[in-house]
N, C-alpha and C positions, 0 to 999 in steps of 0.2 A: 779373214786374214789374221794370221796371229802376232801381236805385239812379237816386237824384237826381243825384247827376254827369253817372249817361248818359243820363236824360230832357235835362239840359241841351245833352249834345254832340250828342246827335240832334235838337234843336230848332235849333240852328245849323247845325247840316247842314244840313235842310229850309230853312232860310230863307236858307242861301248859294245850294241848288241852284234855289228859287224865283227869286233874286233874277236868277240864272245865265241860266234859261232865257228869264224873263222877259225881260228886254232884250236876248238874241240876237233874241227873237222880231220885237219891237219892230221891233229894227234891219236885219232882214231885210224888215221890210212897210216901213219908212222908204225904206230904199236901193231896192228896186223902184221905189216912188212916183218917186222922184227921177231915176234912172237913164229912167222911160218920160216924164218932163218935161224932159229934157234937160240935168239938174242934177248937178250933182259931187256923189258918195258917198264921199268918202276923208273926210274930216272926222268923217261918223257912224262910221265902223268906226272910225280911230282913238281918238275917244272909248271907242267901246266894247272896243278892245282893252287899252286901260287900266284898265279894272276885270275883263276877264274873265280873265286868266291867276291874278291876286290870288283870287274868287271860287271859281275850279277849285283853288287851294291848298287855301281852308277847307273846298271841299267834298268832297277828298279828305284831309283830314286828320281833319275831324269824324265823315266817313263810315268810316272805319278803326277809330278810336276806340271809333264806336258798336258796329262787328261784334264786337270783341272784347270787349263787355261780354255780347252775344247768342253768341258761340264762344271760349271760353276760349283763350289764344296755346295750351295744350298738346295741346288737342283739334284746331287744324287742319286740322294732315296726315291725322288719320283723316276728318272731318266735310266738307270742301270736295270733295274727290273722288269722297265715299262716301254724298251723301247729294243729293236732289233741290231741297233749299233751296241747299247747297257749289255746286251747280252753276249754279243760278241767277244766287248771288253771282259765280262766275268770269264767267260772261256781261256780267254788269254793272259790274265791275271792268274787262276789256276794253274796253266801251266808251266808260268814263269814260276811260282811259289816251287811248283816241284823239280822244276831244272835246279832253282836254287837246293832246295834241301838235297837233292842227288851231290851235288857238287861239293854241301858239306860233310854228307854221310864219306865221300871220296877222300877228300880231306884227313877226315879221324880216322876212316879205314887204314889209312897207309902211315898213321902218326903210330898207334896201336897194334897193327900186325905185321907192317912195311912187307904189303903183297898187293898186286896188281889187280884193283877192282874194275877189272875191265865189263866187265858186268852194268855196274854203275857207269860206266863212259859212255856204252852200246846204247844205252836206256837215255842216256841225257841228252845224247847225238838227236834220237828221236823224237824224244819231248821240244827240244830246239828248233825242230823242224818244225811240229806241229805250231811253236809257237811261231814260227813265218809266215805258214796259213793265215793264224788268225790274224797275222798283222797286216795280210796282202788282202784279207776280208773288209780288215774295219777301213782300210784306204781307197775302200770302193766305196762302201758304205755311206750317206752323208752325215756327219755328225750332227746331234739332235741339235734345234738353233733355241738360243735362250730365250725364255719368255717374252721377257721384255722387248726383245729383239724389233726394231721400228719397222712397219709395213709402208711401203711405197704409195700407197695410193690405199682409200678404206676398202674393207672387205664387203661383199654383196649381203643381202638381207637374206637369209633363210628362213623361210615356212612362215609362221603368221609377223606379221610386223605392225608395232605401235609406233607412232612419233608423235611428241609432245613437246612443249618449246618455256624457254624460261629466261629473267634476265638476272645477270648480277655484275652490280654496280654498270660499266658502261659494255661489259664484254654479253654478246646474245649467244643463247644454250640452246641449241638442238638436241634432241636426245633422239635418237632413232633403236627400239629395241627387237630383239629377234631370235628364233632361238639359239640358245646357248652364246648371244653376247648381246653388249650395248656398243651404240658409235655417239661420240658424242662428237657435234662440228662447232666452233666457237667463232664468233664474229666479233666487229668494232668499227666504230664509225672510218668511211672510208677517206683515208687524208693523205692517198696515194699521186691523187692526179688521175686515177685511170687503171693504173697497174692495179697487181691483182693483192687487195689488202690483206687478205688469210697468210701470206706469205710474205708480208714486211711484216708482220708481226710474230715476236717472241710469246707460245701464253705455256701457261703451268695450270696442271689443272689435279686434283682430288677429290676420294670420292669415295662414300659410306652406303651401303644398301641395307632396309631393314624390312626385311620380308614379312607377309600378313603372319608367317608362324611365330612372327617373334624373334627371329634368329637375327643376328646382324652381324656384318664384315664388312671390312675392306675391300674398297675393288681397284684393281688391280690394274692401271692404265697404261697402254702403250702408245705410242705415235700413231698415223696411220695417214701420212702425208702433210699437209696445212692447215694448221687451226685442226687437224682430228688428231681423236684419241679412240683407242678401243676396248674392250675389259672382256673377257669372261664371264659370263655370268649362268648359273643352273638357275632356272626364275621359276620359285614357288608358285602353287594354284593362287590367285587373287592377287591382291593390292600392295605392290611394292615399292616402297617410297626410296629414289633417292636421293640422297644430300649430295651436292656438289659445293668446291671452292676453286673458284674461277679465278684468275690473275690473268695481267698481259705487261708486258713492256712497256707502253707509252700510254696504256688507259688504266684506271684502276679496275678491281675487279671487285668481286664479294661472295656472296653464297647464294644459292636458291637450291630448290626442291622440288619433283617431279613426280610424279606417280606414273607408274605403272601398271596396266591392269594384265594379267594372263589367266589365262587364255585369252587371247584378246579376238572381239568379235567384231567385222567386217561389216558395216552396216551401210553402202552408198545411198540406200533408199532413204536413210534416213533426212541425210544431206539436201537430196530433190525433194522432200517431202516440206522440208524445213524452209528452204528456198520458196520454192510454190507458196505456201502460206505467207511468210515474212512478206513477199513479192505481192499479195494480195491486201495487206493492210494499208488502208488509204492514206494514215496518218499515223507517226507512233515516233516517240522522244529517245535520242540511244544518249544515254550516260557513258561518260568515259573521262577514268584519270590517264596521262600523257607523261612519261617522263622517258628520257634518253639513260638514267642514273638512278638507282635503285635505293640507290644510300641516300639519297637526297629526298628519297618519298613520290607517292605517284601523281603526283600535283593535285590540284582542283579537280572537285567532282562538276562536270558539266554537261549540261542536256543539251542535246539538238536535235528538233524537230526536224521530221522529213518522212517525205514518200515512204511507204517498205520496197516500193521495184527502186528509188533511188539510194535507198540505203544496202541491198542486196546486189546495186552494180557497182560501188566502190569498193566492194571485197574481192578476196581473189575467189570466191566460193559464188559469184553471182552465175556459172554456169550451170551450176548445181553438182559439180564435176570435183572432185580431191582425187591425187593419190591416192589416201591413207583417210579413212573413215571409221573411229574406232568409237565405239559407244562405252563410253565410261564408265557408266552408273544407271541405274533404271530405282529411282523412288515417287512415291507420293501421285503414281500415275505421269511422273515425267520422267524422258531420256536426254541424258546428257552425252555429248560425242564432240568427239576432237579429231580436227583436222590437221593433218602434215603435207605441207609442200616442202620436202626435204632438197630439193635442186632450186628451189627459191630463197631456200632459209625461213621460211615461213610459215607460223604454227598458231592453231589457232585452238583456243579451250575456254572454259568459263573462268 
């Protein structure tokens, strides 16, 4: 829907380009009449080239105006060449340039020879029309939506898919990757009652990708319902780290950093395999620091003895079962793999 400014400048648009055609029209059945009665036509045209160059001003000044309330000045260069609406518009734009220039070549003609450029009239009547076409084209058309533009709900995963998990400060980092984009889902402790917390909360998020080639940029987030955001992304062969800066309304937030691996490789057996063994050891110590807050450090390193079947049932990985089974790394004769419960919010890595 377009801000009331540009319902404004597109309503004078229409009503210059109405006004435009209309009295070419007019003045073309006028001037025949009179031309096959024997009667002088330089009088109608000059009236009418008195309002039409004026006319063609508003209706290329309003009409400019309007398109860049419907294509952002910085989306442009991508949108007008790369899109079947962009195309349209250049069609229509050309032909308005030449109505315009007809109208002034009409002008000088009749300042300089004051003879009836009926010629010029016949030709502009029909450049006029063409440009009705194009304008009954692009109102069919949908105009391209902008980048940014927020998605109602996140987009599905295409072809191979990684997810990795991270925290910063109190706000928790999902990153789910796929081709040709990232989704990232943001959490915080939940101080709703019940209700659903991704949606009492306000977060802002940012974010740097630095591909194994070396290359780095800005990515580029959009909404993509509660607590999501979604990017864009072409993901080089190998290991691609990204930066995130995480914020919310009512928790602090911070930074962390994820990797990526692509091609990324499917590896469930590895999970059962890992499971079965762990689930076999009679006895074995798991180390772990604990913290809700990243900025504050990840607490105490502490051991706790136990079973490996009792340590492999308090996980969510104790069926031996993930979504998302992505083998990280393979050195030294070991493989490292990370698991994603992405409808859990739950991610698990070395």
């Amino acid at each position: 829907m377009l801000p009331g400014w540009g319902a404004a400048v597109v309503t004078v648009h229409l009503i210059a380009a109405v006004i435009w055609v209309g009295a070419l029209i007019h003045v073309v059945r006028i001037a025949f009449a009179r031309r096959r009665a024997g009667q002088a036509t330089l009088a109608i045209i000059v009236a009418y080239a008195r309002i039409a160059l004026w006319l063609a001003v508003v209706v290329v000044t309003a009409g400019t105006l309007s398109a860049l309330v419907v294509i952002p000045l910085g989306e442009v260069p991508s949108v007008i060449p790369g899109t079947t609406y962009g195309r349209w518009l250049i069609a229509k734009l050309v032909l308005v340039a030449l109505a315009l220039a007809l109208a002034v070549y009409a002008r000088w003609h009749m300042a300089r020879r004051r003879s009836q450029p009926l010629a010029a009239v016949r030709i502009e009547a029909v450049v006029l029309a063409c440009v009705l076409v194009t304008s009954a084209a692009l109102t069919a058309l949908a105009p391209p939506a902008p980048k940014d533009l927020p998605l109602p709900f996140p987009p599905p995963a295409v072809g191979p898919v990684v997810a990795v998990g991270d925290r910063a400060g109190w706000i928790g980092i999902g990153a789910t990757a796929s081709q040709g984009q990232l989704v990232i889902r943001l959490s915080t402790p939940d101080t709703t009652g019940g209700l659903d917390p991704a949606a009492a909360e306000d977060y802002s998020l940012v974010g740097n990708l630095a591909a194994s080639d070396a290359t780095e940029h800005q990515l580029r987030f959009r909404r993509c319902g509660a607590a999501c955001f979604v990017a864009a992304v072409d993901w080089a062969p190998g290991h691609s780290t990204i930066t995130l800066e995480a914020d919310a309304e009512r928790f602090a937030g911070g930074s962390a950093a994820v990797v990526i691996p692509w091609l990324p490789a499917q590896r469930p057996e590895l999970l059962q395999a890992a499971v079965k063994a762990t689930g076999a050891e009679r006895q074995l110590v798991v180390y772990e620091q604990v913290t809700s807050d990243t900025r504050s450090g990840l607490g105490d390193l502490t051991g706790l003895p136990m079973a490996g079947d009792e340590y492999v049932g308090v996980g969510p990985y104790g069926s031996g079962r993930a979504p998302i089974v992505v083998l990280l790394d393979r050195a030294d004769g070991e493989r490292t793999i990370a698991l994603g419960y992405p409808g859990e919010a739950t991610y698990v890595r070395p």
